[in-house]
Every structure is written in structure tokens, then in C-alpha cells.
C-alpha positions in Angstrom: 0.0 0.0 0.0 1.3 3.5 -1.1 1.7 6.7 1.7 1.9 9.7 -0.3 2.7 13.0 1.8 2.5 16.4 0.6 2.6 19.9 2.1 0.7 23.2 0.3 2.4 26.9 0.9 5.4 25.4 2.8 7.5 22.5 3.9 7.4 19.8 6.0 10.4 18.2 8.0 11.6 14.4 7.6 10.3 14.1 11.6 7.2 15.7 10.8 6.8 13.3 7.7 7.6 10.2 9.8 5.6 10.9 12.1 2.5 11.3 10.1 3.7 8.0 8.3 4.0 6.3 11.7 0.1 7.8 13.0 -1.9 7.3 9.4 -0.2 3.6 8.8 -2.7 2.2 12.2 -5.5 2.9 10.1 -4.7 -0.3 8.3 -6.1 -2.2 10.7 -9.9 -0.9 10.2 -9.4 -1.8 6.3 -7.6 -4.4 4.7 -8.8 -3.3 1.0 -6.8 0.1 1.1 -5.1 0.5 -2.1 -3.3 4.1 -1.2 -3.0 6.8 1.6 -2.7 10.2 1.0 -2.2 12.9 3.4 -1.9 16.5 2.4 -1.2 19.4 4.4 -1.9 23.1 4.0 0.5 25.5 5.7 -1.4 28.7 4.0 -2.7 29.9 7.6 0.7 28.9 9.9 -1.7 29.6 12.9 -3.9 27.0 12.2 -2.8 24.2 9.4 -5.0 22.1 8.2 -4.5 18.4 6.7 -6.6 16.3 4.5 -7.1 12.2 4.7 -7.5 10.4 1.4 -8.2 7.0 1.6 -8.7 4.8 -1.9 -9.9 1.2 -1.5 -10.9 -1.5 -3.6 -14.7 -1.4 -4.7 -15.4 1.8 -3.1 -15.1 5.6 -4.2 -12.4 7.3 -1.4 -12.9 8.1 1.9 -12.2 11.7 2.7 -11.6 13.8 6.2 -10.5 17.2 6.9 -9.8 19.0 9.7 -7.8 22.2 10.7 -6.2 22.6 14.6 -3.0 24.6 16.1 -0.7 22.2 15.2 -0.3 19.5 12.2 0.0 16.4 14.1 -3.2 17.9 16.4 -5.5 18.0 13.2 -3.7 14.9 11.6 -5.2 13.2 15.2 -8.4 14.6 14.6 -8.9 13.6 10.6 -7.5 10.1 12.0 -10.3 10.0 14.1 -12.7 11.3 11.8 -11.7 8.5 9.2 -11.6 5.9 11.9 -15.2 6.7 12.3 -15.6 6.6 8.2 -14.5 3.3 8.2 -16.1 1.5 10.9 -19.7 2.5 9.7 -18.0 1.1 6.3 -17.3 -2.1 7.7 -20.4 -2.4 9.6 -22.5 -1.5 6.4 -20.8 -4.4 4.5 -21.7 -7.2 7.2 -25.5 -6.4 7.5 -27.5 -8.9 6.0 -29.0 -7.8 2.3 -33.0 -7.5 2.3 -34.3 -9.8 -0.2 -36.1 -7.9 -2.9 -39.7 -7.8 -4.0 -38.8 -10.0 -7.2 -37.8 -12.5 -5.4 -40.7 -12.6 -2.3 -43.4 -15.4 -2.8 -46.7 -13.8 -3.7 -49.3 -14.0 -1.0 -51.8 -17.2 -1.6 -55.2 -15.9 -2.7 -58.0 -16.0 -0.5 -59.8 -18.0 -0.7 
């Protein structure tokens, strides 16, 4: 599975990029279908950064969380979170039983 990490209006440093790399890579264990992780962060407003989760997995369109904080690594905690969330109601969707459609329901007997 790719880790892409970018930075907008500025730079980040090698710790800050490991870091991130070490925090985003526990999310493999909500989701084994990941394909590729991308984190991006904005540096535009130095007060208050904001970073942005991309998450591509097989058979599904990408998961998506943004959040803006003081620090990087205190928004990248909160988008974590916020993805977290994503993909546990993900995962819960896919083990719900499927309803059985009208096609396939036996008519009701006629009275009779």
C-alpha cells in the first residue's frame, strides 16, 4: 500500500513526515482493502494548518476527512479519528444482511 505525503504553501520536516507516516499507517487495521493513503497538508494559515485524509480502496469511491487545529500532528489526530469513524460504519454496512427484494418474495396465496 502506497503513503503519499504532501505539504501546500510550505515545507514539512523528515520528523514531521515520519511521524505522520508512523500515526496514518494504524488505520490499516480498520481496512484491509486500502489501495493508497494520501495525506496532504496546507501550511497557508501557519496559525492553524489544516491536513486532508484520502483514503482509496478496492470497490469503493475514497474516503475523505478534513480538519484544521494549532498544530499538524493535532489535526492529523483529529482527521485520524474522523476517518476511523468513516471506516467502521463502512465495515459495519458491508456485514449487515441484504433484504431480499420484491422479485424475489413469494406472492401471497389468494383468498380463498
Amino acid at each position: 500500500m502506497q503513503i503519499s505525503i504532501s505539504a501546500r504553501h510550505g515545507h514539512l520536516s523528515p520528523g514531521t513526515q515520519e511521524k505522520i507516516t508512523e500515526k496514518v499507517e494504524g488505520i490499516r487495521k480498520f481496512f484491509d482493502r486500502m489501495t493508497a493513503i494520501y495525506v496532504t497538508v496546507d501550511l497557508e494559515r501557519r496559525e492553524e494548518p489544516s491536513v486532508e485524509l484520502r483514503i482509496t480502496a478496492e470497490h469503493h469511491d475514497e474516503f475523505v476527512a478534513v480538519d484544521r487545529a494549532e498544530t499538524v500532528l493535532t489535526a492529523l489526530d483529529s482527521v485520524i479519528e474522523k476517518m476511523e469513524s468513516q471506516l467502521r460504519k463502512f465495515k459495519e454496512k458491508l456485514k449487515e444482511p441484504r433484504v431480499t427484494g420484491h422479485k424475489h418474495l413469494e406472492p401471497p396465496a389468494p383468498a380463498g
